[in-house]
DSSP file (Angstrom, degrees, kcal/mol; ACC not computed):
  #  RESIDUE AA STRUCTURE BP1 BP2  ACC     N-H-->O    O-->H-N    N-H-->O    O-->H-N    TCO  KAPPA ALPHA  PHI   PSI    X-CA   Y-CA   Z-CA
    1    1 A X              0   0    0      0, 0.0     8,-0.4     0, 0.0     7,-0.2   0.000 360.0 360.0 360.0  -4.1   -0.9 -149.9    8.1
    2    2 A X        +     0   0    0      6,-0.1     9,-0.1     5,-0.1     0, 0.0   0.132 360.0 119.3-131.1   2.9   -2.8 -146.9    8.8
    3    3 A X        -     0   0    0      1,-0.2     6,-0.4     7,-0.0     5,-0.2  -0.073  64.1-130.2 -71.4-176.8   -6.3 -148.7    8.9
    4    4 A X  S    S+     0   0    0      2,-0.1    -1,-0.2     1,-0.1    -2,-0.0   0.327  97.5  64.7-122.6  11.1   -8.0 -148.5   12.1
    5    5 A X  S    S+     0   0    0      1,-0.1    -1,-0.1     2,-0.0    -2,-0.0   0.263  96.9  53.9-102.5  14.6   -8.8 -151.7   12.8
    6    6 A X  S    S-     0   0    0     -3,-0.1    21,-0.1    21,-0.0    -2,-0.1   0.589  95.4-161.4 -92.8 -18.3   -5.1 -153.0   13.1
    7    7 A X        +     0   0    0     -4,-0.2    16,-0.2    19,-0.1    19,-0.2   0.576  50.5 125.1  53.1  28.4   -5.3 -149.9   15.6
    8    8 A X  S    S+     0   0    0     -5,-0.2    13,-2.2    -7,-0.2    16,-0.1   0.957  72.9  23.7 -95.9 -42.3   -1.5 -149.5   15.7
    9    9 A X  E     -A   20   0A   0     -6,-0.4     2,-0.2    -8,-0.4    11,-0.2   0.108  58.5-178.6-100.8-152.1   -1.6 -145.5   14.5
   10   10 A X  E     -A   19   0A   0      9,-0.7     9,-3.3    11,-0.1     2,-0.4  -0.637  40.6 -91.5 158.2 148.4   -3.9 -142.8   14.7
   11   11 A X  E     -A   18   0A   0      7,-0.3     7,-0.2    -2,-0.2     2,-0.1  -0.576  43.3-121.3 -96.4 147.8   -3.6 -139.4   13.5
   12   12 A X    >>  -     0   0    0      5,-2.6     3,-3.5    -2,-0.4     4,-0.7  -0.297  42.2 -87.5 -86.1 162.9   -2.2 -136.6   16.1
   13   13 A X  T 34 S+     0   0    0     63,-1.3    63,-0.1    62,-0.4    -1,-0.1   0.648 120.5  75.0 -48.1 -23.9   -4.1 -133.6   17.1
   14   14 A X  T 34 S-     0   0    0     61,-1.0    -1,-0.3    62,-0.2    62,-0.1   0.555  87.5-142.1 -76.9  14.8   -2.2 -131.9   13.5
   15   15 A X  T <4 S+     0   0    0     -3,-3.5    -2,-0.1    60,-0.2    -1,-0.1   0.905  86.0  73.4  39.9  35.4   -4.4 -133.5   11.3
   16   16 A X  S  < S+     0   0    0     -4,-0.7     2,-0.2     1,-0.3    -1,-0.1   0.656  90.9  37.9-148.3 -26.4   -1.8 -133.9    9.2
   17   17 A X  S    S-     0   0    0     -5,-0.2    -5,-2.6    58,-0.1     2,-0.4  -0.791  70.2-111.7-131.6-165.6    0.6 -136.6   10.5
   18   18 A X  E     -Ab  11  55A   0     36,-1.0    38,-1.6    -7,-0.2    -7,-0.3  -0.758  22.4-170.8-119.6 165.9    0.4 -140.0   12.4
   19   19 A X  E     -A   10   0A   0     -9,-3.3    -9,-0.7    -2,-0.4     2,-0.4  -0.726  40.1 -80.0-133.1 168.1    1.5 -141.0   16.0
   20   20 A X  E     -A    9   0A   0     -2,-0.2     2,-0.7   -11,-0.2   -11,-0.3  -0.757  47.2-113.8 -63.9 122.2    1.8 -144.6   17.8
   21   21 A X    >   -     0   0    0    -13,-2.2     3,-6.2    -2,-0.4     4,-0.2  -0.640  17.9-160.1  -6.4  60.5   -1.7 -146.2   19.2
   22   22 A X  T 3  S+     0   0    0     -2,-0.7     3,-0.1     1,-0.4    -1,-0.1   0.550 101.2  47.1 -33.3 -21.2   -1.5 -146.3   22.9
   23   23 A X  T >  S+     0   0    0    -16,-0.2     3,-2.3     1,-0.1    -1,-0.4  -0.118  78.7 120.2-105.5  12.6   -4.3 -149.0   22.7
   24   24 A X  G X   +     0   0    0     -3,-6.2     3,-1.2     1,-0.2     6,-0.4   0.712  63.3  74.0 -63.8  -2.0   -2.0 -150.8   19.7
   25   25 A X  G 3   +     0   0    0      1,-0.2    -1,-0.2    -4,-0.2     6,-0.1   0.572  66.3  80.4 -60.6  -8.1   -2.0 -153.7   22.1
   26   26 A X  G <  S+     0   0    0     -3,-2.3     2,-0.5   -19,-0.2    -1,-0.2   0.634  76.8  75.0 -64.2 -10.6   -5.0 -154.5   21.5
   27   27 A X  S X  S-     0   0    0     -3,-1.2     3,-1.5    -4,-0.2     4,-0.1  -0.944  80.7-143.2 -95.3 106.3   -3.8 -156.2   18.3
   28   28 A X  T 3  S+     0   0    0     -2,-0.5     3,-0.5     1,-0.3    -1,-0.1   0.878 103.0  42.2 -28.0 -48.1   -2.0 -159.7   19.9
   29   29 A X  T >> S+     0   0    0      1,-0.2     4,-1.6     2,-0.1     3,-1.3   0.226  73.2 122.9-107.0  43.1    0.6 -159.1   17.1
   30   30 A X  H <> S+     0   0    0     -3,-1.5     4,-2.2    -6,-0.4    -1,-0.2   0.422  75.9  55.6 -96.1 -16.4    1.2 -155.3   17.1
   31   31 A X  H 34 S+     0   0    0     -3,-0.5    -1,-0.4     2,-0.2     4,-0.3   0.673 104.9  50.8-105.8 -16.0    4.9 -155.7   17.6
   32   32 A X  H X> S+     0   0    0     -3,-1.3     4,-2.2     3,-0.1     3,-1.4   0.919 116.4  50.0 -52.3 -61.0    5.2 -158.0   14.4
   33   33 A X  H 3X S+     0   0    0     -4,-1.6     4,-1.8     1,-0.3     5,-0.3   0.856 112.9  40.1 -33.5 -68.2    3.3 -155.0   13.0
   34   34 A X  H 3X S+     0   0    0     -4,-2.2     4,-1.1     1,-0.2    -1,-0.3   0.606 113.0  48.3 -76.3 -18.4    5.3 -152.5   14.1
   35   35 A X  H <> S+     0   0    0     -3,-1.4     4,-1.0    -4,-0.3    -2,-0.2   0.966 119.5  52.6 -90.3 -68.9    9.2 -154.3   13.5
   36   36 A X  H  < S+     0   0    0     -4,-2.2     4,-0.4     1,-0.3    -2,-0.2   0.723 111.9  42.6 -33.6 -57.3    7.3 -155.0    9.6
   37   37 A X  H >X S+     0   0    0     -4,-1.8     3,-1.7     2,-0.2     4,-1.5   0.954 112.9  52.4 -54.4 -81.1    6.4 -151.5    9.4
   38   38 A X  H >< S+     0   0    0     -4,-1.1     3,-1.2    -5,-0.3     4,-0.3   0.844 111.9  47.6 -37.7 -68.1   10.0 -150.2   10.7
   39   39 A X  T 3< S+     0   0    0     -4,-1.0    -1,-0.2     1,-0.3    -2,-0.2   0.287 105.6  59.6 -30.5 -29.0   11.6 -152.1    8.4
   40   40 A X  T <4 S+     0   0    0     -3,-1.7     4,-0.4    -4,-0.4    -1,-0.3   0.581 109.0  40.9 -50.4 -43.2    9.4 -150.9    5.7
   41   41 A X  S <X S+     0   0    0     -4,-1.5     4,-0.7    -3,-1.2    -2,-0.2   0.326 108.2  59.0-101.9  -3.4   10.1 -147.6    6.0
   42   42 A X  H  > S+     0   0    0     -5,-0.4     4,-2.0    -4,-0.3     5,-0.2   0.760 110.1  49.2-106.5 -36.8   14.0 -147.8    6.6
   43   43 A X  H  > S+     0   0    0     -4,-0.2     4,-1.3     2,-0.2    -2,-0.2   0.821 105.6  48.0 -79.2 -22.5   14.1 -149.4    3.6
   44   44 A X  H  4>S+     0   0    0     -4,-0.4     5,-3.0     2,-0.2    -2,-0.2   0.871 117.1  54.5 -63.2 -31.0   11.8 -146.7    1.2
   45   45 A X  H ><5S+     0   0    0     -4,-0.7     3,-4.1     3,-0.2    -2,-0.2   0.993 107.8  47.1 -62.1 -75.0   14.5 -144.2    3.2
   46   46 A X  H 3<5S+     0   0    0     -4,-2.0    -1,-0.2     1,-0.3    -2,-0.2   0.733 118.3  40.7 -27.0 -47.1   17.6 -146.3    1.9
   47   47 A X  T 3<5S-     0   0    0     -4,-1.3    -1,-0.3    -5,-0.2    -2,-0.2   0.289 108.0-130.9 -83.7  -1.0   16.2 -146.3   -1.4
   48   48 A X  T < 5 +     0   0    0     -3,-4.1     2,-0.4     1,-0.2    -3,-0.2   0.743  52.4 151.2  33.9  47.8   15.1 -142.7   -1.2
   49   49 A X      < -     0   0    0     -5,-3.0     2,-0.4    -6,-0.2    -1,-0.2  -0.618  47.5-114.7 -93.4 160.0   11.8 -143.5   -2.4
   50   50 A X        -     0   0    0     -2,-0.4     2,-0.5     1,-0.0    -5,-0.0  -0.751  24.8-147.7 -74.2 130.9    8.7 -140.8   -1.0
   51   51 A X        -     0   0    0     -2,-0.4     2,-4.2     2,-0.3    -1,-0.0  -0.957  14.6-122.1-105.6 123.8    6.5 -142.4    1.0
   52   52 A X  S    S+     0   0    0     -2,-0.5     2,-0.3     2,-0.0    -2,-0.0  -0.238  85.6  55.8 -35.2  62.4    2.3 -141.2    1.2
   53   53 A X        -     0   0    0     -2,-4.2     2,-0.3     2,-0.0    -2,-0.3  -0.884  62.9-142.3-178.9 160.1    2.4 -140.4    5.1
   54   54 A X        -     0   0    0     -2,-0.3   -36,-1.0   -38,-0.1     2,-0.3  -0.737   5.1-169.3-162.1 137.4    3.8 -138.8    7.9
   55   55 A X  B     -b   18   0A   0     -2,-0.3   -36,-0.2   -38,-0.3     2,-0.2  -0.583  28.1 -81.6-130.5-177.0    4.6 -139.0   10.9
   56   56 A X    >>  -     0   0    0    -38,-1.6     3,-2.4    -2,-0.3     4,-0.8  -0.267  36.1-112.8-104.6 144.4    5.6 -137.0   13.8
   57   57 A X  H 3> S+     0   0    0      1,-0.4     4,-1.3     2,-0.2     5,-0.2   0.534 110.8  60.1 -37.8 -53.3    8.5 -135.8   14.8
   58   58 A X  H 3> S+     0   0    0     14,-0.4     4,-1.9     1,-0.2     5,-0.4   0.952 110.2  45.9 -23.1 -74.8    8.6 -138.5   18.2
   59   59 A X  H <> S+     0   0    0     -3,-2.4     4,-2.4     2,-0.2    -1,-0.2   0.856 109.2  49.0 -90.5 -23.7    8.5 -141.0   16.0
   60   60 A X  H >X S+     0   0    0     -4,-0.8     3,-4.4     1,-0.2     4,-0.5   0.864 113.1  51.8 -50.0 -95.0   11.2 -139.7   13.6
   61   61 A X  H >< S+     0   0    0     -4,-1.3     3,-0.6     1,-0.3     5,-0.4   0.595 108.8  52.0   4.9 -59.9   13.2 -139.2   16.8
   62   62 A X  H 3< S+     0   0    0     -4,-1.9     3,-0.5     1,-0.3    -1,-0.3   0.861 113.4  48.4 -61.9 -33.4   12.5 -143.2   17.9
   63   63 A X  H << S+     0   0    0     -3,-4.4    -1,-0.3    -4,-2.4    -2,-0.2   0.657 107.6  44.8-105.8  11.0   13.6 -144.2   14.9
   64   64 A X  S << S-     0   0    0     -3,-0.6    -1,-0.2    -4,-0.5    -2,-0.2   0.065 108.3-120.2-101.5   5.2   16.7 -142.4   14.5
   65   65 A X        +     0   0    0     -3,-0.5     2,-0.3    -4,-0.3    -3,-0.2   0.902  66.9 146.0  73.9 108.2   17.4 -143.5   18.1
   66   66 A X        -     0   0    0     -5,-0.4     2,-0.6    -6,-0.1    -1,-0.2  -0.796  53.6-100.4-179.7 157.4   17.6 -139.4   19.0
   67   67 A X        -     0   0    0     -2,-0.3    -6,-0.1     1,-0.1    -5,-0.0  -0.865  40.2-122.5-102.5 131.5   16.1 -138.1   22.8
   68   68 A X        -     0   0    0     -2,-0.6     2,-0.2     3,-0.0    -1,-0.1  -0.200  18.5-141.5 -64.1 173.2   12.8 -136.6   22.9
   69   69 A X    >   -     0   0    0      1,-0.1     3,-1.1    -2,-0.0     4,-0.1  -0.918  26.8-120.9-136.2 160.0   11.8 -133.6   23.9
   70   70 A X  G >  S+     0   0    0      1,-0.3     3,-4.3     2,-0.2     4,-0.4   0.971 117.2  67.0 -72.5 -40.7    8.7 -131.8   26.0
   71   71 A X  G >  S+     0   0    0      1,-0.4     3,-0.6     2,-0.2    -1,-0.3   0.773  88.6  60.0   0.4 -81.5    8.8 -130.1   22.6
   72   72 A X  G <> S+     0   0    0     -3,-1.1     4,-0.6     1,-0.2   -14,-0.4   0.306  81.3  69.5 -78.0  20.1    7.9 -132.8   21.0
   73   73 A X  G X4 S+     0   0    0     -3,-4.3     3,-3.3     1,-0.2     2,-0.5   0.983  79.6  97.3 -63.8 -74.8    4.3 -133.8   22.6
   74   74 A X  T <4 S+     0   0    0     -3,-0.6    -1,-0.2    -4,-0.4    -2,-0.1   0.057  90.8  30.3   3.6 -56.0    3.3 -130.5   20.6
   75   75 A X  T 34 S+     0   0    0     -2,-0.5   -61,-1.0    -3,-0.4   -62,-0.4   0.846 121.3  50.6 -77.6 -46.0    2.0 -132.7   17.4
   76   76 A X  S << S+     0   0    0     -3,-3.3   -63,-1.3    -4,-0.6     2,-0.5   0.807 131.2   4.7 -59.6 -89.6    1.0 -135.6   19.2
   77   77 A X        +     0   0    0    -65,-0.1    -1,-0.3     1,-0.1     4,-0.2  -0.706  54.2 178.0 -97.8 143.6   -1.0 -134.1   21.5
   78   78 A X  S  > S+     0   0    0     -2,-0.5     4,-1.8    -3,-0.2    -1,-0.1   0.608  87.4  58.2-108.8 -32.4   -1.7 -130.1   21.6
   79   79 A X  H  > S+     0   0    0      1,-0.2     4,-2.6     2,-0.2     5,-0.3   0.992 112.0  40.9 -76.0 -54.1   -4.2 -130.4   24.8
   80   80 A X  H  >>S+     0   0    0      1,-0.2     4,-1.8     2,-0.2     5,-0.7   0.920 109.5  52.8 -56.6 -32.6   -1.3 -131.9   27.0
   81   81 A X  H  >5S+     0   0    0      1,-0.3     4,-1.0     2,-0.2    -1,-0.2   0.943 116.4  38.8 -82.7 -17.9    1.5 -130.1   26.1
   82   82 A X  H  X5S+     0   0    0     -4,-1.8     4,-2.3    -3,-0.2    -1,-0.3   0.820 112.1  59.9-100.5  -1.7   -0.2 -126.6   26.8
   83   83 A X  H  X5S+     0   0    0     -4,-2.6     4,-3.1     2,-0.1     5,-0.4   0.926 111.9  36.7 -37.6 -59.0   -1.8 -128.1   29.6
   84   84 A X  H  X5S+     0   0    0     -4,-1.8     4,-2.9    -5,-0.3     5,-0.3   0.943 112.9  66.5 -69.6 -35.9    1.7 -128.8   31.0
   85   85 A X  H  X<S+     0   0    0     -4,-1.0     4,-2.2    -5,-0.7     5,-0.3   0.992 100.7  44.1 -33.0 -76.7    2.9 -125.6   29.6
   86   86 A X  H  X S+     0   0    0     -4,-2.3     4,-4.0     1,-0.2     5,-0.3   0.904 110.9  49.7 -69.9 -33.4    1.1 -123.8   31.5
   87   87 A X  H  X S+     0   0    0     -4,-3.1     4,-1.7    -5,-0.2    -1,-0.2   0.971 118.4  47.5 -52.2 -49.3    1.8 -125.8   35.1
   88   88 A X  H  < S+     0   0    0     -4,-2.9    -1,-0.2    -5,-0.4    -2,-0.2   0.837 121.7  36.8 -74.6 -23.0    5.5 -125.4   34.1
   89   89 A X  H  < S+     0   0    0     -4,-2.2    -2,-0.2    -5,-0.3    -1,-0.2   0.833 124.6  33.4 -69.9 -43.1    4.9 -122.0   33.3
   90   90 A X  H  < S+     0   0    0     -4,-4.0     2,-0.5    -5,-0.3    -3,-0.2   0.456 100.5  78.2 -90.1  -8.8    2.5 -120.7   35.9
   91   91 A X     <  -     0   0    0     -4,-1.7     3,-0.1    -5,-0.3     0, 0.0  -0.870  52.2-174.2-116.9 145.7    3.5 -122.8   39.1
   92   92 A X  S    S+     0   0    0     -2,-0.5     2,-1.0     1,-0.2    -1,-0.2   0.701  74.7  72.9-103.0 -54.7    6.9 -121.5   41.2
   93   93 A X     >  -     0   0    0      1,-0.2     4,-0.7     2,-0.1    -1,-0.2  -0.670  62.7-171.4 -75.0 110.1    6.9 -124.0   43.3
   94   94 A X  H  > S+     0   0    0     -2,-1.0     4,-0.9     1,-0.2    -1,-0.2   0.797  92.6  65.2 -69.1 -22.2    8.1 -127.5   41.4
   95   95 A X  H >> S+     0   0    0      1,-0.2     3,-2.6     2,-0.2     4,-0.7   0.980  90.5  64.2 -66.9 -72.3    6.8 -129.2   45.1
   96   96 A X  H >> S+     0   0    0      1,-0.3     4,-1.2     2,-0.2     3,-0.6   0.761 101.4  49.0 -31.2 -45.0    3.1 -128.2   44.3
   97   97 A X  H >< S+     0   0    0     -4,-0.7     3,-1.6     1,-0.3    -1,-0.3   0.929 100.7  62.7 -76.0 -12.5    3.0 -130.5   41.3
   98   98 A X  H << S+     0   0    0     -3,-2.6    -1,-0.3    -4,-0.9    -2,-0.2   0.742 104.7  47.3 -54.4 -43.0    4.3 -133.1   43.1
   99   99 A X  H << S+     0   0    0     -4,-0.7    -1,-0.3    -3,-0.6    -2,-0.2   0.736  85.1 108.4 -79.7 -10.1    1.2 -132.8   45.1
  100  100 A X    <<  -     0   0    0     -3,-1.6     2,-0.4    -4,-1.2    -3,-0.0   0.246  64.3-143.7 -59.9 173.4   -0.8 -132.7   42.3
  101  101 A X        -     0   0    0      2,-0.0     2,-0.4     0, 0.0    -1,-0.1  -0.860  15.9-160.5-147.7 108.2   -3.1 -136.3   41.7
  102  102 A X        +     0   0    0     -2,-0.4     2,-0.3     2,-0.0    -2,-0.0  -0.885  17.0 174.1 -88.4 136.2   -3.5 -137.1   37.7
  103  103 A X        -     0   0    0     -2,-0.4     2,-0.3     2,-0.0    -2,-0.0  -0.703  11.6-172.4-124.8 158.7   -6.3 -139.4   37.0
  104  104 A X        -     0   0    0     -2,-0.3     2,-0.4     0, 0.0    -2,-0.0  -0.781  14.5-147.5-155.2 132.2   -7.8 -140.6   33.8
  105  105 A X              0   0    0     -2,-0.3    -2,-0.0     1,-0.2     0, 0.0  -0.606 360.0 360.0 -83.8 140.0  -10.9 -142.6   32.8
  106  106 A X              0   0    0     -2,-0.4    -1,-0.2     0, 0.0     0, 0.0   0.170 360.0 360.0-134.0 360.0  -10.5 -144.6   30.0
Protein backbone atom coordinates (compact mmCIF):
# COMPACT_ATOMS: atom_id res chain seq x y z
CA UNK A 1 0.00 0.00 0.00
CA UNK A 2 2.82 2.17 0.59
CA UNK A 3 4.35 1.63 -3.02
CA UNK A 4 4.60 4.74 -4.92
CA UNK A 5 3.17 3.96 -7.90
CA UNK A 6 -0.45 3.33 -6.40
CA UNK A 7 0.61 7.05 -5.15
CA UNK A 8 -2.07 6.97 -2.36
CA UNK A 9 0.67 7.79 0.64
CA UNK A 10 3.88 9.35 0.84
CA UNK A 11 6.06 9.82 3.78
CA UNK A 12 5.64 13.23 5.83
CA UNK A 13 8.35 15.64 6.37
CA UNK A 14 9.26 13.18 9.87
CA UNK A 15 10.71 10.56 7.97
CA UNK A 16 9.35 8.36 10.02
CA UNK A 17 5.58 8.15 9.38
CA UNK A 18 3.10 8.24 6.39
CA UNK A 19 0.42 10.94 5.35
CA UNK A 20 -2.49 10.87 2.55
CA UNK A 21 -1.30 11.60 -1.29
CA UNK A 22 -2.85 14.82 -2.32
CA UNK A 23 -2.20 13.60 -5.93
CA UNK A 24 -3.82 10.00 -4.78
CA UNK A 25 -6.33 10.72 -7.53
CA UNK A 26 -4.37 10.09 -9.91
CA UNK A 27 -5.11 6.40 -9.30
CA UNK A 28 -8.96 6.06 -10.92
CA UNK A 29 -9.51 3.66 -7.99
CA UNK A 30 -7.81 5.38 -4.99
CA UNK A 31 -11.00 5.36 -2.96
CA UNK A 32 -11.34 1.44 -3.38
CA UNK A 33 -7.71 1.69 -2.16
CA UNK A 34 -8.23 3.64 0.50
CA UNK A 35 -11.94 2.02 2.11
CA UNK A 36 -9.49 -1.62 1.48
CA UNK A 37 -6.83 -0.07 3.40
CA UNK A 38 -9.22 1.40 6.23
CA UNK A 39 -10.61 -1.68 6.73
CA UNK A 40 -7.42 -3.37 6.88
CA UNK A 41 -6.15 -1.65 9.55
CA UNK A 42 -9.40 -1.50 11.75
CA UNK A 43 -9.29 -4.92 11.63
CA UNK A 44 -5.24 -5.61 12.69
CA UNK A 45 -6.52 -2.89 15.61
CA UNK A 46 -9.51 -5.26 16.57
CA UNK A 47 -7.32 -8.02 16.65
CA UNK A 48 -4.52 -6.11 18.35
CA UNK A 49 -2.07 -7.27 15.94
CA UNK A 50 1.18 -4.62 15.30
CA UNK A 51 1.24 -3.37 12.18
CA UNK A 52 5.05 -2.39 10.14
CA UNK A 53 3.95 1.42 9.61
CA UNK A 54 2.84 4.57 10.75
CA UNK A 55 1.12 7.05 10.30
CA UNK A 56 0.39 10.51 11.48
CA UNK A 57 -1.43 11.75 13.94
CA UNK A 58 -4.17 13.45 11.13
CA UNK A 59 -4.80 10.36 9.96
CA UNK A 60 -5.23 8.61 13.40
CA UNK A 61 -7.53 11.52 14.16
CA UNK A 62 -9.67 10.77 10.55
CA UNK A 63 -9.99 7.52 11.55
CA UNK A 64 -11.14 7.75 14.96
CA UNK A 65 -13.54 10.44 13.55
CA UNK A 66 -11.69 13.03 16.24
CA UNK A 67 -11.20 17.13 15.07
CA UNK A 68 -7.92 18.17 13.85
CA UNK A 69 -5.87 20.53 14.93
CA UNK A 70 -3.29 23.40 13.50
CA UNK A 71 -1.14 21.18 15.69
CA UNK A 72 -1.43 18.64 13.71
CA UNK A 73 0.07 19.79 10.18
CA UNK A 74 3.38 19.63 12.40
CA UNK A 75 4.20 15.93 10.97
CA UNK A 76 2.72 16.22 7.71
CA UNK A 77 4.25 19.18 6.80
CA UNK A 78 7.01 21.07 9.00
CA UNK A 79 7.52 23.98 6.25
CA UNK A 80 3.77 24.98 6.41
CA UNK A 81 3.02 24.81 9.84
CA UNK A 82 6.02 27.15 10.89
CA UNK A 83 5.31 29.11 7.96
CA UNK A 84 1.78 29.75 9.38
CA UNK A 85 3.27 29.91 12.77
CA UNK A 86 4.94 32.58 12.25
CA UNK A 87 2.05 34.81 10.29
CA UNK A 88 -0.20 33.76 13.32
CA UNK A 89 2.47 34.70 15.48
CA UNK A 90 4.09 37.76 13.95
CA UNK A 91 1.02 39.59 12.27
CA UNK A 92 -1.52 41.77 14.76
CA UNK A 93 -3.67 42.45 12.44
CA UNK A 94 -5.90 39.12 11.42
CA UNK A 95 -7.25 41.70 8.32
CA UNK A 96 -3.61 41.76 6.80
CA UNK A 97 -3.76 37.99 6.04
CA UNK A 98 -6.81 38.35 4.55
CA UNK A 99 -5.11 40.48 2.13
CA UNK A 100 -2.54 38.21 1.69
CA UNK A 101 -2.62 36.20 -2.15
CA UNK A 102 -1.41 32.33 -1.71
CA UNK A 103 -0.32 30.88 -4.97
CA UNK A 104 1.25 27.56 -5.85
CA UNK A 105 2.76 25.99 -8.98
CA UNK A 106 2.30 22.57 -9.21
Amino acid sequence: MFKVEYSLFKKADNGVSYCCNEQSDINPDHLAFFKFIGRMVGKAVCDKQLLDCYFTKSVYKCMLGQALCFDDLYDQDMELFKSWKWLIDNVYDPNVIGELNFTADM
